[in-house]
C-alpha positions as CSV (number, residue, x, y, z in Angstrom):
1,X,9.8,-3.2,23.2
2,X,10.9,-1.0,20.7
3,X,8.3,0.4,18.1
4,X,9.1,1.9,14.8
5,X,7.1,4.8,13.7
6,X,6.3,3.4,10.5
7,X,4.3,0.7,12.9
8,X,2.6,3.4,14.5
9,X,1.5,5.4,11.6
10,X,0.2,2.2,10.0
11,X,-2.0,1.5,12.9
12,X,-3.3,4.8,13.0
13,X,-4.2,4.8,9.8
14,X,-5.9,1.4,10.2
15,X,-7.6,2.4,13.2
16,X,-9.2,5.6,11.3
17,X,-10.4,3.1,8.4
18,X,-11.7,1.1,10.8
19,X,-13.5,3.8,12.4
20,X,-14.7,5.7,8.9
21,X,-15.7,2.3,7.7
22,X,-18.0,1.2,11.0
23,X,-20.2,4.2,10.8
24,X,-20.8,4.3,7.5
25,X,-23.5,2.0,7.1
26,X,-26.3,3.1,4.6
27,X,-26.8,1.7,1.5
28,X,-25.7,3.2,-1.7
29,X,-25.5,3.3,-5.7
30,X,-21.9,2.8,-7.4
31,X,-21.9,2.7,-11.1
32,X,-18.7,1.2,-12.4
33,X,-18.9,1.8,-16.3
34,X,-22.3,0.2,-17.2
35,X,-23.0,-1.6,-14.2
36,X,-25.6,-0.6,-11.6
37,X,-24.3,-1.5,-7.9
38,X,-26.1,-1.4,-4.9
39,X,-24.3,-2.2,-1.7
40,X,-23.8,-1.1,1.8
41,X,-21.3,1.7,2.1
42,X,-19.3,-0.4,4.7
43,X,-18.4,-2.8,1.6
44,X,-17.9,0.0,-0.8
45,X,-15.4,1.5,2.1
46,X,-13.9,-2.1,3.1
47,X,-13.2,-2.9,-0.8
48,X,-12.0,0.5,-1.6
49,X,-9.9,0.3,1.1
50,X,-8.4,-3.6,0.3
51,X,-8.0,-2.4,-3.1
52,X,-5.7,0.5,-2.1
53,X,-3.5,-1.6,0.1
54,X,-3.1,-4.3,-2.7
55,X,-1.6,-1.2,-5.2
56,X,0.3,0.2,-1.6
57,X,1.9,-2.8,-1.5
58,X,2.6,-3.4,-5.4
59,X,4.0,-0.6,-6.1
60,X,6.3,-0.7,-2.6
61,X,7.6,-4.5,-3.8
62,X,9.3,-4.6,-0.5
63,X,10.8,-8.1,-2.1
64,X,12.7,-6.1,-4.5
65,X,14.7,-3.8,-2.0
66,X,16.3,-6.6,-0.2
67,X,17.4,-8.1,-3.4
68,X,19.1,-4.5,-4.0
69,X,20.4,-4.6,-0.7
70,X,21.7,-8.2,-0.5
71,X,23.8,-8.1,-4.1
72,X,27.0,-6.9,-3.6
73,X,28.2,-3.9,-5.5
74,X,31.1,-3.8,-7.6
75,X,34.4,-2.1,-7.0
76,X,33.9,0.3,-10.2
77,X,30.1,1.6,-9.2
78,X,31.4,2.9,-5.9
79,X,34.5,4.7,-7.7
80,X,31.6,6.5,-9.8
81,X,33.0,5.1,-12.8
82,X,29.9,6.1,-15.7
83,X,31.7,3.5,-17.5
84,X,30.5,0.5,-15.3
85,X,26.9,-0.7,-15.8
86,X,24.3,-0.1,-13.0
């Protein structure tokens, strides 16, 4: 079995969230423009970090890449042709 370091780093980086997250456990005041919050730092941590891997994966749109990589490309765009449309 074969894993990629990609996989690994991800996991890590899980496993340290996980770990930051689990001892943080006091409550605390957020005030997100004029609301008053008061909530658990493990939420504040949990959401902050759900919220981060939402935008991680927005802005990666892995969806889009294998569109780029499944069109073919055209005779003239190899040739470096500015002419041809990209």
């Amino acid at each position: 079995m074969k894993i990629r370091v990609r996989t690994l780093a991800i996991l890590a980086l899980m496993f340290v969230a996980f770990v930051v997250i689990v001892q943080n456990t006091e409550i605390v005041s957020v005030r997100i423009l004029f609301w008053d919050l008061v909530m658990s730092r493990i939420v504040l941590l949990a959401l902050s970090v759900a919220v981060g891997a939402i935008i991680g994966l927005l802005l990666g749109r892995p969806w889009r890449k294998r569109e780029e990589y499944a069109r073919p490309r055209s005779v003239d765009s190899k040739a470096g042709d500015s002419s041809a449309k990209r």
